[in-house]
N, C-alpha and C positions, 0 to 999 in steps of 0.2 A: 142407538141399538137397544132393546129390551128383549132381553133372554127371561122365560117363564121357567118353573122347575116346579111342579105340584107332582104328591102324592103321601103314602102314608107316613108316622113317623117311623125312624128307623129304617130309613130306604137308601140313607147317605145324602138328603136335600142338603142340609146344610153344608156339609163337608163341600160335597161336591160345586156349589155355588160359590162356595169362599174360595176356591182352589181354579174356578171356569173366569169369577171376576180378575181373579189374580192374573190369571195368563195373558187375558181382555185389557188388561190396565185399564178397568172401569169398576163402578159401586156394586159392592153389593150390598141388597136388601132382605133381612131379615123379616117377616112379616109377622114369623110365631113369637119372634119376643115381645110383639104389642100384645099380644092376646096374654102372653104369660107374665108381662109387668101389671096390666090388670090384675090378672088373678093373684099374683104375687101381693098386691096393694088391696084387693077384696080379702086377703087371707088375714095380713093385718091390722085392719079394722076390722076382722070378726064377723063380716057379711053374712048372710044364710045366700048360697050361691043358688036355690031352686027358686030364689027372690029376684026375679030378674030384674024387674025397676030398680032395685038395689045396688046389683051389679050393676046395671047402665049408669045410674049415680056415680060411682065410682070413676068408671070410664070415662064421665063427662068432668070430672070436678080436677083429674088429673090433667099436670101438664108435663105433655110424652114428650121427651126427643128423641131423632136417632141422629148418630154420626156415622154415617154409612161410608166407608173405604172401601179398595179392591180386595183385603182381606178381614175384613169386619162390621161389623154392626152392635155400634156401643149404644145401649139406650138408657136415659136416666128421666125419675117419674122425680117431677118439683124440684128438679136440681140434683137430685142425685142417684149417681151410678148402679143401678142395680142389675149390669149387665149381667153378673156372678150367680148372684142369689135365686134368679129366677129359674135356674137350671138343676132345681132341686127335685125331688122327688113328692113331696109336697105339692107343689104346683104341678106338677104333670096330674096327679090324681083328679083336681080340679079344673082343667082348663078344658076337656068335654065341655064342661059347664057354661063355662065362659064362650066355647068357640059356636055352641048351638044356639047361643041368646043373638038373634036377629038385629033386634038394633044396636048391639054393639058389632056385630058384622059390619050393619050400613055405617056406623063410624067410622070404626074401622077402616072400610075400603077406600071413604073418603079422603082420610088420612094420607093411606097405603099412594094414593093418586098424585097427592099437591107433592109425596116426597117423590113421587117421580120424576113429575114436570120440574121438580127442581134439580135431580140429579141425571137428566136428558137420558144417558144411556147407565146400564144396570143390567145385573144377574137379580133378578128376584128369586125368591123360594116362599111355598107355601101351600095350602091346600086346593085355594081358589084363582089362582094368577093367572094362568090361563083361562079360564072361563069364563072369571065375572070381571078383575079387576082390571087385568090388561087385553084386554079380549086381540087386540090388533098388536101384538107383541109380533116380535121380526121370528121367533123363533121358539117353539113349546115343545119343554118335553116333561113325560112323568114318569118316575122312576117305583120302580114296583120290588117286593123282595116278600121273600117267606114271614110269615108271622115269627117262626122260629129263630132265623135270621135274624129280622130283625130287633127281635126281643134281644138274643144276644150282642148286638150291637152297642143299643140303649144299656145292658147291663155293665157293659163293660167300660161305657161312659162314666156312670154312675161312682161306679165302683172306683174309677180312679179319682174320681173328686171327690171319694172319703166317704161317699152315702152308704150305710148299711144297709143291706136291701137284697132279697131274693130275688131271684129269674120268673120265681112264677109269679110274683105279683107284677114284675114287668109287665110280662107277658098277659096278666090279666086286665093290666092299663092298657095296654096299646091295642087288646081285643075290644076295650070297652071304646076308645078314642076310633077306632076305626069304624064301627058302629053310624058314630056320630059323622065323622069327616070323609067316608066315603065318597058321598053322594057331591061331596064338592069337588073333586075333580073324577068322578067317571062321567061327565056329560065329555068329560075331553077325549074317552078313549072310543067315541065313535067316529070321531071327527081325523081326517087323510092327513092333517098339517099340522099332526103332532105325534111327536117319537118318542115311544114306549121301551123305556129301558129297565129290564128284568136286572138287578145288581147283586143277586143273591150268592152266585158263583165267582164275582166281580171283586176285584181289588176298587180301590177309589181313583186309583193312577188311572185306571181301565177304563171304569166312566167316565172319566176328566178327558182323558185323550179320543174314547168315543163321541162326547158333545160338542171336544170342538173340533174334530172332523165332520159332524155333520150340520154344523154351525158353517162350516169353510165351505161345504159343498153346496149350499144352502144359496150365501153371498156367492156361488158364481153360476148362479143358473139364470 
């Protein structure tokens, strides 16, 4: 079984993935922590991120893992752990950057694919999952929320893992990252065989127990 989860950040993908594989007793896939260990490891060598052959260097010269669980997705760049680090505020500023650079996409997704085939059934999350990378996935949905939303979301992530950090420069990243990652999951919201879930008014129990009611109604048609 492969369950898709694309849309903006701060929509609840991740939560809500880690809590749908959970239920599923199957993997979930994390896809934004590859883009954000890149950028995380472009940040420390000091890259110029508008240098895309740069970044792609980077991308190429690293070796990603992930250890993907029903409630997690631990990834470590050369051996080591940098599941933590990368969920800094720092790296979100730059991951636009990263997530717009094409040939680390095509890696990327190549990537995103063998860990599939390797872990058969999965909750993925991410921008593109539906569209490009699992196109025949058993089940897609995208989850949609206010900018306002979910800047406060994001802020209040932040904020608990100790980042000092205003709402309005959230809110100023996620209008900028939206920009960019748009366009990779609205080719889904034309399409009948994928369920558009507004979370703005939504607890996460809410979505969690909506996906998999229509995940259930889904397997018995």
């Amino acid at each position: 079984m492969i369950v898709t989860i694309d849309g903006p950040a701060g929509s609840g993908k991740s939560t809500a993935a880690r809590k749908l594989a959970a239920r599923l007793e199957i993997a979930y896939l994390d896809t934004g922590a590859m883009y954000r260990a890149i950028a995380h490891e472009a940040l420390q060598r000091g890259i110029d991120f508008s240098n895309e052959q740069a970044v792609l260097e980077v991308a190429r010269s690293i070796r990603l893992e992930l250890d993907c669980g029903p409630t997690h997705t631990r990834v470590r760049v050369n051996g080591h752990d940098v599941s933590e680090v990368i969920r800094t505020m720092a790296v979100n500023a730059v991951m636009s950057q990263v997530a717009r650079n094409q040939a680390v996409r095509k890696l990327l997704v190549e990537d995103q694919r063998r860990v599939g085939e390797r872990l058969g059934s999965f909750v993925t999350e991410g921008r593109d999952q539906g569209s490009v990378v699992f196109p025949k996935a058993d089940i897609k949905f995208v989850l949609q929320a206010t900018l306002q939303r979910r800047s406060e979301r994001r802020y209040q992530e932040l904020a608990a893992d100790g980042e000092s950090v205003q709402i309005t420069e959230v809110m100023d990243n996620l209008a900028a990252r939206d920009q960019v990652d748009a366009k990779q999951w609205e080719p889904l919201l034309t399409s009948d065989a994928v369920i558009v879930i507004d979370t703005t008014q939504m607890t996460i129990i809410e979505v969690v127990d909506l996906m998999e009611e229509c995940l259930r109604a889904s397997l018995h048609r």
